[in-house]
C-alpha positions in Angstrom: 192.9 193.1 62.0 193.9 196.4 60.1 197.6 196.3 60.8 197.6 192.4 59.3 195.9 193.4 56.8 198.1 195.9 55.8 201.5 193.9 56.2 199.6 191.3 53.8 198.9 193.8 51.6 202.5 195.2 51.8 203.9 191.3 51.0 201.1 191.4 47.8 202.7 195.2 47.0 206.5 194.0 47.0 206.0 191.3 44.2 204.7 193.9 41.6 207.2 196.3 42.7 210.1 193.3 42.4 209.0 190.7 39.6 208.6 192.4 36.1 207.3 189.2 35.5 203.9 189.4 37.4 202.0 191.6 35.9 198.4 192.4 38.5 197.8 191.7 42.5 195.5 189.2 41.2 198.4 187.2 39.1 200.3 187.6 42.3 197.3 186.3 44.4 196.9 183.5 41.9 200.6 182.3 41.0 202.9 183.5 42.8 204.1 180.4 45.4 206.2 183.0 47.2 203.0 184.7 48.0 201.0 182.0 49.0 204.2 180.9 51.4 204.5 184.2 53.1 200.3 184.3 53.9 200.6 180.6 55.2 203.3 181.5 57.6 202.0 184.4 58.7 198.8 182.1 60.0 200.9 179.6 61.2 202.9 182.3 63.2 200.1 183.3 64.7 198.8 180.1 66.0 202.2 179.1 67.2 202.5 182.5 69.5 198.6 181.5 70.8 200.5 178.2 71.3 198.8 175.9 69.2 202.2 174.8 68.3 201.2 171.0 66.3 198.9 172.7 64.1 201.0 175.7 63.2 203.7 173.2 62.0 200.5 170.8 60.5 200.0 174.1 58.4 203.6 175.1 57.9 204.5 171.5 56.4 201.1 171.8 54.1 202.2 175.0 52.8 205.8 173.4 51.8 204.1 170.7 50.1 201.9 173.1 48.2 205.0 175.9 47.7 208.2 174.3 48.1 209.1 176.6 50.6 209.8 175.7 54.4 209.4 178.2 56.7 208.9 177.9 60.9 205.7 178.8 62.2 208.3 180.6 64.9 210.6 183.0 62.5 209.8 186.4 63.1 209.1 188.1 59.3 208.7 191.7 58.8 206.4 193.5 55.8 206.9 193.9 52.2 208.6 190.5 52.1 208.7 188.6 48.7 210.4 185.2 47.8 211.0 184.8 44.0 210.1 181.6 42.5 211.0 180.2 45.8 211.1 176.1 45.2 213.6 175.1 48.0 213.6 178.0 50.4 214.2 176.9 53.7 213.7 179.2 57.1 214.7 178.4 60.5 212.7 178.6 63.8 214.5 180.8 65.2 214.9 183.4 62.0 214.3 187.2 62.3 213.9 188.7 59.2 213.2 192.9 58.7 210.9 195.0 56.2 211.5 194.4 52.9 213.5 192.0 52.4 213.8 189.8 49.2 215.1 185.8 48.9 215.3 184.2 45.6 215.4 180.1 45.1 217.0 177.5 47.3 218.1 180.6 50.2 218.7 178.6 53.1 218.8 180.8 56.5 219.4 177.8 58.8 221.2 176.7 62.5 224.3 175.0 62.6 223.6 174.2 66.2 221.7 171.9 68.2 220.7 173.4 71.0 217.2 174.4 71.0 217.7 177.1 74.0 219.8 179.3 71.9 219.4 181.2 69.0 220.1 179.2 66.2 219.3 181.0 63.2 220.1 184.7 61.5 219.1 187.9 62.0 218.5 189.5 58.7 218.0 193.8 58.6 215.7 195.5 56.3 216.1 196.1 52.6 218.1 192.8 52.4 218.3 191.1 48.7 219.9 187.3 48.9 220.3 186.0 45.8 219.5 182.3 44.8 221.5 179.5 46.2 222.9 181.1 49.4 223.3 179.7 52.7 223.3 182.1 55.7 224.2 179.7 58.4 224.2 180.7 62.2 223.3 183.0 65.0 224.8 185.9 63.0 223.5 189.3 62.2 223.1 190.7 58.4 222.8 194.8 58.7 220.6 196.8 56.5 220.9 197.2 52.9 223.0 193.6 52.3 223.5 192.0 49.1 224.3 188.9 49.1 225.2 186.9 45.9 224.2 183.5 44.2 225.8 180.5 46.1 227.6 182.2 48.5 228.2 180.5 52.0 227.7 183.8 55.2 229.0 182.1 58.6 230.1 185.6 60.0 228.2 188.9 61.0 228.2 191.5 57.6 228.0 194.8 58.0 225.2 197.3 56.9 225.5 198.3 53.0 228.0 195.8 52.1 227.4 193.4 49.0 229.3 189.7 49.9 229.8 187.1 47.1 231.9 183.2 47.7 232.6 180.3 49.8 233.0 181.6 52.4 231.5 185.1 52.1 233.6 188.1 51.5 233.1 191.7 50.8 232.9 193.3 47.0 234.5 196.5 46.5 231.9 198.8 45.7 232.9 200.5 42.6 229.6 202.9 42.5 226.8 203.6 44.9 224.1 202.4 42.2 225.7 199.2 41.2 223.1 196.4 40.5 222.8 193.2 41.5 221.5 189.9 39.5 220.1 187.6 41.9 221.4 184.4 39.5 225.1 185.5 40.0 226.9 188.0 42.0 227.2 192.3 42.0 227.3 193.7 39.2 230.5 195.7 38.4 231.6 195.6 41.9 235.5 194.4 42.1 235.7 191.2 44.0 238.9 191.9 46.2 239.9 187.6 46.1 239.7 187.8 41.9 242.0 191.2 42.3 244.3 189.7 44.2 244.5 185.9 41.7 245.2 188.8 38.6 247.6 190.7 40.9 249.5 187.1 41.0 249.2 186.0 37.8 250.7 189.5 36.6 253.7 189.1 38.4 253.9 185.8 37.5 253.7 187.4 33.7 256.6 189.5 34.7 258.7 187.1 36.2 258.3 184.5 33.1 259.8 187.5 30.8 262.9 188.4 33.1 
């Protein structure tokens, strides 16, 4: 009872830490539907592993009408997870997600198969931020310490420490070790190699209009 206590208290300890804009644990207790999302899960994950599997999902679908967010009594979630805002958050059945990992609005971490003796869904490391709109879509892994930016589409493996922004995904060249991130958009002044090479073009195109 200690240990779930503490991983609750963990989840409650990652909003003030994340959101400037909650202010005490009991503001978070009270209105934060990202909160109230990750403590509904984490009882409807534990009567789906004592296999009380209809009222697991009874509770998971009550909690999406409450929160807007839809997330499988079966995904595996780690501590110190927060989901900002949240409305339109939807996670998978078979979704393992690490410590500390941060989702924004309308994250989708979802199967694009439909066989339901495989692994369908991601594997997300620890320290993960994935900014609002994304769509990680597969039985593909996302290392540790991943960025990934607004409205981008992940259908491949990324690597540990990389930050990936577009349709589909691709890496950003890291132009400092500290660069931030705005969940709303994409990395902060990180280069994006596809927009280097379009001004690379255009440049040559420049040159070849003058000759």
């Amino acid at each position: 009872m200690d240990s779930k206590f503490k991983i609750i208290l963990n989840d409650l300890n990652a909003i003030i830490e994340r959101d400037p804009a909650t202010k005490s644990k009991l503001e978070a207790i009270l209105c934060s539907p990202g909160f109230h999302a990750i403590i509904g899960h984490r009882c409807s994950h534990w009567l789906w592993k004592h296999n009380m599997h209809l009222i697991a999902r009874i509770l998971s679908q009550l909690i999406r009408f409450l929160t807007g967010i839809e997330i499988h009594p079966a995904a595996q979630i780690g501590k110190g997870f927060f989901i900002d805002h949240g409305m339109g958050v939807v996670i998978g059945e078979t979704t393992i997600i690490g410590n500390n990992v941060t989702l924004y609005q309308g994250v989708t971490l979802g199967g694009v198969s439909s066989n339901s003796s495989v692994k369908r869904h991601p594997s997300v490391g620890n320290n993960v931020i994935i900014g609002a709109g994304a769509q990680v879509l597969g039985n593909i892994k996302i290392g540790n310490n991943v960025k990934i930016g607004a409205n981008a589409v992940v259908l491949k493996n990324v690597s540990s420490n990389q930050t990936v922004v577009g349709v589909p995904s691709h890496p950003c060249f890291k132009s400092s070790k500290n660069s931030l991130f705005t969940p709303y958009g994409s990395c902060v002044d990180d280069k994006d190699p596809i927009e280097c090479k379009f001004k690379a073009i255009e440049k040559e195109l420049q040159k070849l209009q003058k000759k």
